[in-house]
N, C-alpha and C positions, 0 to 999 in steps of 0.2 A: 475453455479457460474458466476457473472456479473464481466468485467473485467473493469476499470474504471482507462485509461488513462490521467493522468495530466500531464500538460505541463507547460510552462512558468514560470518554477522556476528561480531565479536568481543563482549566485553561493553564497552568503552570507546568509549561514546558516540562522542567524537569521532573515531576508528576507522572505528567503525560507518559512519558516515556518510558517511566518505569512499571508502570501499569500495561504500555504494549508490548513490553516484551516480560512480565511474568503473567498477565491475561491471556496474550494474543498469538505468540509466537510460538507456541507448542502446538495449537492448531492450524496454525500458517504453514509449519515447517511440514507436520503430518502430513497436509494435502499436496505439498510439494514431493515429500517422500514415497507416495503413492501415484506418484505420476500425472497429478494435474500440473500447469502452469495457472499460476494467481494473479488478480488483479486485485490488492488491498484499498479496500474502501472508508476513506476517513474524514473526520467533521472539519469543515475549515478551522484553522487558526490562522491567530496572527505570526507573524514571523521570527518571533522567537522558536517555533517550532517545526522551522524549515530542514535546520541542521542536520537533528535525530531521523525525522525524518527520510533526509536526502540516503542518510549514514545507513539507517537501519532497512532500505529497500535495494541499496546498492551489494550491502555483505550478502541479503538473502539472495540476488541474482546469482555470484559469484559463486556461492557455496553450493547453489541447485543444481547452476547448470549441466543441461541444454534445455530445462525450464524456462519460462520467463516468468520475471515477477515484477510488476509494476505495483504504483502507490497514485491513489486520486484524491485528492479532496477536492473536497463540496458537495453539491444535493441538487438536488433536481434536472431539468432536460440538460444543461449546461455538462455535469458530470456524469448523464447518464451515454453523452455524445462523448465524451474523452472514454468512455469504458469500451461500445462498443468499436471506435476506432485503433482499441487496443488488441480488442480479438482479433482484428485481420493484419495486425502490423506484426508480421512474423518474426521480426529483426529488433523490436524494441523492447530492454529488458533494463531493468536497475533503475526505473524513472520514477521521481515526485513529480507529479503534474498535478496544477493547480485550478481545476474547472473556473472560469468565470463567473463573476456573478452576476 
């Protein structure tokens, strides 16, 4: 599973959003298109930006599959335990998961 660190989100959601998918999603979708399954890795926010979020990891399941493609935020051991529990979770695909802080 390819793990596929974005960065430079703003905090305004709708921002946000628009930046991962004219930044983010032609190299997401590539590595998908090539036969990896992804694990997208993203900065906490707050919850204004759960929606896009929820929205934009669940179309790219659908549209890949038999890929998976999950969504994590946050940093450190806390997200780095939700990643690698996503490599062996052969059945989970289309999730925003929220690491702890």
């Amino acid at each position: 599973m390819q793990e596929i660190a974005v960065e430079g989100l703003p905090d305004d959601p709708l921002q946000a959003a628009g930046i991962f998918h004219n930044s983010w999603l032609a190299a997401i979708e590539r590595s998908l298109g090539e036969g990896s399954s992804v694990t997208i890795c993203v900065p906490s926010a707050d919850h204004t930006h759960e929606e896009w979020r929820k929205a934009a990891v669940a179309m790219l399941a659908r549209k890949h599959t038999p890929h998976r493609v999950n969504m994590v935020a946050g940093s450190g051991a806390q997200a780095r335990a939700v990643v690698e529990y996503l490599e062996s979770a052969h059945a989970v695909t289309g999730q925003y998961l929220e690491a702890a802080i």
